[in-house]
N, C-alpha and C positions, 0 to 999 in steps of 0.2 A: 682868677676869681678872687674876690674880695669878700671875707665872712667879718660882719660886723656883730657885737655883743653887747649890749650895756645891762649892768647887773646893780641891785643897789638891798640893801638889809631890808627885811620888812618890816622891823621895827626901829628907821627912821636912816641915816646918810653915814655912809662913811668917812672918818676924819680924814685928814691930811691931804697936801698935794703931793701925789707921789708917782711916778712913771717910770718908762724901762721901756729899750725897744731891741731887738736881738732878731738873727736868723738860724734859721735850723735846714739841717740838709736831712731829707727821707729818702729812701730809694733813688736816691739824686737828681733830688726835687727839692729848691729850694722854697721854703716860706718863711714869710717875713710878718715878724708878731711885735705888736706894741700895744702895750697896757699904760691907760692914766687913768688917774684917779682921784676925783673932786666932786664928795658927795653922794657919783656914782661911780662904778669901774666899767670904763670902755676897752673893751679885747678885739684888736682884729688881727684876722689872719688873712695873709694874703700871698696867692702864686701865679705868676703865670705857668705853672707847667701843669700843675696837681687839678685831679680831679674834686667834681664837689666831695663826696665820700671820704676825698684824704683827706681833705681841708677840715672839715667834721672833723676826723681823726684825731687831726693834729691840736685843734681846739678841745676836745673831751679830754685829750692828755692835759692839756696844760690848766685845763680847771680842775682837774683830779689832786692835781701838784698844788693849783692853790688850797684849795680845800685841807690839805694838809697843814699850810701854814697860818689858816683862820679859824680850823676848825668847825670850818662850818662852809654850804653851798649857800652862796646868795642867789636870790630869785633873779630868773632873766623879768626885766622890763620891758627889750625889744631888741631884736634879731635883723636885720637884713642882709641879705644875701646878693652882693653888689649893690643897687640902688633898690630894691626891691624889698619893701616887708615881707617877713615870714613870719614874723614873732608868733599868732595865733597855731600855725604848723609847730613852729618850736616848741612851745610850750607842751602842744597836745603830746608832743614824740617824747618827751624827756623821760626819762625812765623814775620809777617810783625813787628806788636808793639815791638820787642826786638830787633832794629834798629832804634838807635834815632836820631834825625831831627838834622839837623845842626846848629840849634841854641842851642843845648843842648851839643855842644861839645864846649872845651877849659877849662882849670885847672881851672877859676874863678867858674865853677859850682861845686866844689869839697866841701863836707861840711866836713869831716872826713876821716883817713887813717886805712883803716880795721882791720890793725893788732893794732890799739889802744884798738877795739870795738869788735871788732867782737870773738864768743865762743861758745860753745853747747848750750848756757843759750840762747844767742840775737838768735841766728837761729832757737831755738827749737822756740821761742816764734814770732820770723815771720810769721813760718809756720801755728803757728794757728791763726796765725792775718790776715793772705792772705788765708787763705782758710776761716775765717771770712768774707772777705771782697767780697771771688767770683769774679761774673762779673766785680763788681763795680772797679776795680783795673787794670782788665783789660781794660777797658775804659777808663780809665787815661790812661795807658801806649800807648795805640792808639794816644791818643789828645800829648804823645810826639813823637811819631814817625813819621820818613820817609812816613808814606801811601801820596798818592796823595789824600790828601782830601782838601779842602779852608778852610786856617786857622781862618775864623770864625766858622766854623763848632766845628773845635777843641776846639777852646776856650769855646763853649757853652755848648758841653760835661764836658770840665774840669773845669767851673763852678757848673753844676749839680753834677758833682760827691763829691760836699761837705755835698748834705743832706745824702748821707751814709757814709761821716767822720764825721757826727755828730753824728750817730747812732753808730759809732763802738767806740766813746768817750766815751758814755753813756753807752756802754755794758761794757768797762772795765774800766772806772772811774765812780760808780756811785753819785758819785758825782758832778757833772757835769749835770747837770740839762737838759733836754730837752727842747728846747724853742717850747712848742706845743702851737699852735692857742687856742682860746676858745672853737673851734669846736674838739680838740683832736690830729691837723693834725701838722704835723710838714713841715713849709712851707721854702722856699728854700729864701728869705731875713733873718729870725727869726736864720736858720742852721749858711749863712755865716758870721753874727753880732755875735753871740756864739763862734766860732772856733776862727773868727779872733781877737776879744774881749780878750776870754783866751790866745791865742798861741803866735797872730801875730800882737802884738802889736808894732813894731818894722819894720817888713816886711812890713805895710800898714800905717806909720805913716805921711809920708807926706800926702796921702789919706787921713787920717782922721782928718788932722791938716786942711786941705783946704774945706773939705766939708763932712765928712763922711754918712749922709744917703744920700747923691747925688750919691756919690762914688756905696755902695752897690746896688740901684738902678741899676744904670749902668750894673751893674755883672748880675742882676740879668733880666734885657732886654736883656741882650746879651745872657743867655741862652734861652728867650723866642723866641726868633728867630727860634728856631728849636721845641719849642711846640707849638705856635697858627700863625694863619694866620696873617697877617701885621698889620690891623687892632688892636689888640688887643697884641702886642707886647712891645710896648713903646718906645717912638721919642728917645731917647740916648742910644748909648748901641755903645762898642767896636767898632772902625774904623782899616783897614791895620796894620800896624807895631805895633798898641795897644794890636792887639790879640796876637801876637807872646808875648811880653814885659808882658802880664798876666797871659797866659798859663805858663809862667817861675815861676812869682812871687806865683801861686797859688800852683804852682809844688811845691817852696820852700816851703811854709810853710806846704803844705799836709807833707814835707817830716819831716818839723819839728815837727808834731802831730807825725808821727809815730816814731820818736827820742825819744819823750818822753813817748810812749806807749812802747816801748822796753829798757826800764831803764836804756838810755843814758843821761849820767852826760850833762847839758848845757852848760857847759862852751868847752866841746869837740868842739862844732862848730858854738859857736853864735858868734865868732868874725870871720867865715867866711862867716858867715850867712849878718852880718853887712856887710861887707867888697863888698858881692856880692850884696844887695841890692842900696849900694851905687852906682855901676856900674850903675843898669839898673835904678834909679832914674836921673842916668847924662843923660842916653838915648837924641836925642832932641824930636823924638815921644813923650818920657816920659815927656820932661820937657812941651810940648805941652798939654796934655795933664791933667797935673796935674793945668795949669793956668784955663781950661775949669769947671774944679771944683767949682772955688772959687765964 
């Protein structure tokens, strides 16, 4: 079977000529993937062993993978399935979360260009980090996407879902210490002081130059909004344009734990790592926001 893909920005072509072709072994089933790119990005996968369902499979990993290095799902244009369109089927089946919000689109969210990074080694080792991570991955990719949900909602999601990147830190660096309670429990300030401590030193630096336990408080009222009734929530916590501006920041560096859980050299994208937090630190929300700290 032969799954063909072409994807392209919906707000106009993507630059450069840039390609990559590589094989990956599943259940000892080889498939064979090659990505170019000129204006649009063409993906195929192809087996002769694999059923359709794996072949799927094996393409929703590897757009998961990119999406991490652009920051963003580019729309499919057209799909066939050996010689045969499906794109009209494709489209209809693609799930809401792999359709990302308009704030997650433009080149500034771009950390890395795949054919630097990308090979059977990073993809094999996605797959078992995303099928590691289950739900919880998916819940993030919701808190980026198009759904009509109130972008507090999202935000409170995409701060919860750091006490399972703290858990999947700890399952494959053990060293990296769990910050559990005295009671055993591992609590969701203790998670995001740990990740951002190690990773995101740099992504939360004006935050924690101005106030940082005021800061993590905040993240961490913001997600209590959607676990306890009002009462028991806490007076500060994320306003309008803050949630969008955090869901991004928190995206970054979720994305930069899983950079360096997949044995991506740092210098491949902390200078656009830099580059993009300086953006959204110009923000005025941002720069509002960051006065409120002090």
């Amino acid at each position: 079977m032969k799954l063909t893909v072409i994807l392209q920005p919906k707000d106009g072509f993507l630059n450069g000529h840039r390609q990559t072709a590589f094989s990956i072994n599943l259940n000892n089933i080889s498939y064979n993937i090659s990505i170019e790119q000129l204006g649009q990005r063409k993906i195929i996968v192809e087996t002769n062993g694999g059923e359709q369902q794996d072949v799927f499979y094996v393409y929703y990993s590897l757009e998961s993978l990119l999406m991490l290095f652009d920051g963003q799902f580019y729309p499919v244009v057209r799909a066939l399935d050996n010689d045969t369109d499906i794109t009209k089927s494709w489209i209809k089946r693609c799930l809401p979360n792999r359709i990302s919000a308009d704030f997650l689109l433009g080149t500034a969210n771009k950390m890395v260009d795949y054919d630097d990074v990308l090979n059977q080694s990073v993809l094999d080792c996605w797959i078992k980090i995303s099928e590691e991570l289950d739900i919880c991955y998916n819940m993030v990719l919701y808190c980026l996407s198009d759904v009509k949900m109130p972008k507090d909602m999202q935000c409170a999601f995409m701060v919860e879902s750091y006490k399972g990147l703290c858990e999947l830190i700890h399952a494959r660096c053990p060293t990296f210490a769990l910050p559990l309670s005295s009671k055993g429990k591992l609590e969701l300030k203790a998670a995001l002081t740990a990740v951002i401590d190690t990773y995101g030193s740099y992504v939360f630096s004006d935050e924690y130059t101005n106030n940082k336990d005021t800061f993590i408080q905040i993240l961490v009222n913001t997600r209590n909004r959607i676990a306890h009734i009002k009462n028991k929530q806490g007076k500060t916590y994320l306003n309008r344009e803050e949630n969008i501006l955090y869901i991004i920041k928190l995206f970054l560096l979720y994305r930069i734990v899983l950079f360096d859980l997949l044995g991506m050299q740092e210098n491949l994208y902390k200078k656009n790592a830099n580059a993009y937090v300086k953006i959204l630190n110009n923000q005025p929300a941002m720069q509002t926001f960051l006065k409120k700290l002090v």
